[in-house]
C-alpha positions as CSV (number, residue, x, y, z in Angstrom):
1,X,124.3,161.7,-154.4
2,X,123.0,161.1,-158.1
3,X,122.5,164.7,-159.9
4,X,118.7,164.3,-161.6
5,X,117.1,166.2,-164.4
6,X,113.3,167.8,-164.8
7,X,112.4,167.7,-168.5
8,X,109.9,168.5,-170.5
9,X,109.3,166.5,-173.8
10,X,106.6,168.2,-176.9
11,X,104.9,165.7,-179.1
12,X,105.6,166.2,-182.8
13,X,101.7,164.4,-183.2
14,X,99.4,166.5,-181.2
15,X,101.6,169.7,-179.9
16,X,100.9,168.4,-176.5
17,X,104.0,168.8,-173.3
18,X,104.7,166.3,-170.9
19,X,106.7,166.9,-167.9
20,X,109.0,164.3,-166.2
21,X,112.3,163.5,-163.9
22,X,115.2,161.1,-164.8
23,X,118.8,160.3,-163.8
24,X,119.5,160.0,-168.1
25,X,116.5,162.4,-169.8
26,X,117.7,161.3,-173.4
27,X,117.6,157.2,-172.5
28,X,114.1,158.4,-171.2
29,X,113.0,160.0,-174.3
30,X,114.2,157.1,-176.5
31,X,111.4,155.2,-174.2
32,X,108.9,157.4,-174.6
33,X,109.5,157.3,-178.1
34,X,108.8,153.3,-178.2
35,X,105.8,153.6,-175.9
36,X,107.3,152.2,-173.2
37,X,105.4,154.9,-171.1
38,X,102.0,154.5,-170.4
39,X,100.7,158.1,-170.3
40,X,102.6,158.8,-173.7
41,X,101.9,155.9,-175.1
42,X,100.1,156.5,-178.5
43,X,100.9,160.3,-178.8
44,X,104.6,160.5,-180.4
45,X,106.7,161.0,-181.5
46,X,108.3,163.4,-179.0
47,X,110.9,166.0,-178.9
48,X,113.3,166.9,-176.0
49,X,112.4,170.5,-175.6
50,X,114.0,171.3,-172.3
51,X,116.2,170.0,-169.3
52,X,117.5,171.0,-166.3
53,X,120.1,169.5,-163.9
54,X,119.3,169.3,-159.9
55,X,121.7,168.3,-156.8
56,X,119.3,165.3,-156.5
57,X,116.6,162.9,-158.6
58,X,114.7,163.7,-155.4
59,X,115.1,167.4,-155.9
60,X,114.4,166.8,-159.5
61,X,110.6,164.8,-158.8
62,X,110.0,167.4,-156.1
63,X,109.5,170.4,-158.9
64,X,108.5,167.8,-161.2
65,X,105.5,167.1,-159.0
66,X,105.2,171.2,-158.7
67,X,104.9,171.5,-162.1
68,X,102.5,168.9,-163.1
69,X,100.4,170.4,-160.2
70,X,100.1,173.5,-162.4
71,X,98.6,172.1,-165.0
72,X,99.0,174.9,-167.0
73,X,99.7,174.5,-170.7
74,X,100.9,178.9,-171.2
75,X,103.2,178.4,-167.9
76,X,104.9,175.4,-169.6
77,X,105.2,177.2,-172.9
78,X,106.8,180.3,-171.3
79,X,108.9,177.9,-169.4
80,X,110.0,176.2,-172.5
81,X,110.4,179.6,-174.5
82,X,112.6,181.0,-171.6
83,X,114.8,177.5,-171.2
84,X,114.7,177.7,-167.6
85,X,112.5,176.3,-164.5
86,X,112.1,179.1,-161.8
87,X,110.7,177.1,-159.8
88,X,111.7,175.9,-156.0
């Protein structure tokens, strides 16, 4: 099994979040940050603001998924402020 990571990156540009899953979060910011992402392509550079560690990547896109199903900008914020993921 291959331990995965939720995190949440904050662009430095336009104060917007972006949520996301990876086995390596900081080799997956460093490609954000060079537009190699198509959906934050444009709007860095971003800023690591939060990760968290799961048994499995699987586990880690399941609340992922959960989260960018919330679309909620406050429950992300509170989430980053807090430097936890309560969700299951």
């Amino acid at each position: 099994m291959e331990i995965g990571f939720v995190y949440i990156i904050k662009s430095l540009k336009n104060d917007i979040y972006y949520v996301g899953s990876s086995k390596d979060p900081e080799k997956r910011l460093i490609e954000h940050n060079n537009g190699k992402t198509v959906s934050t392509k444009n709007k860095g550079p971003w800023k690591l603001v939060l990760t968290q560690s799961y048994p499995t990547i699987l586990k880690a896109r399941q609340i992922e998924l959960k989260l960018k199903k919330l679309k909620r900008r406050d429950y992300i914020e509170k989430i980053v402020k807090e430097k936890i993921i309560k969700i299951k």
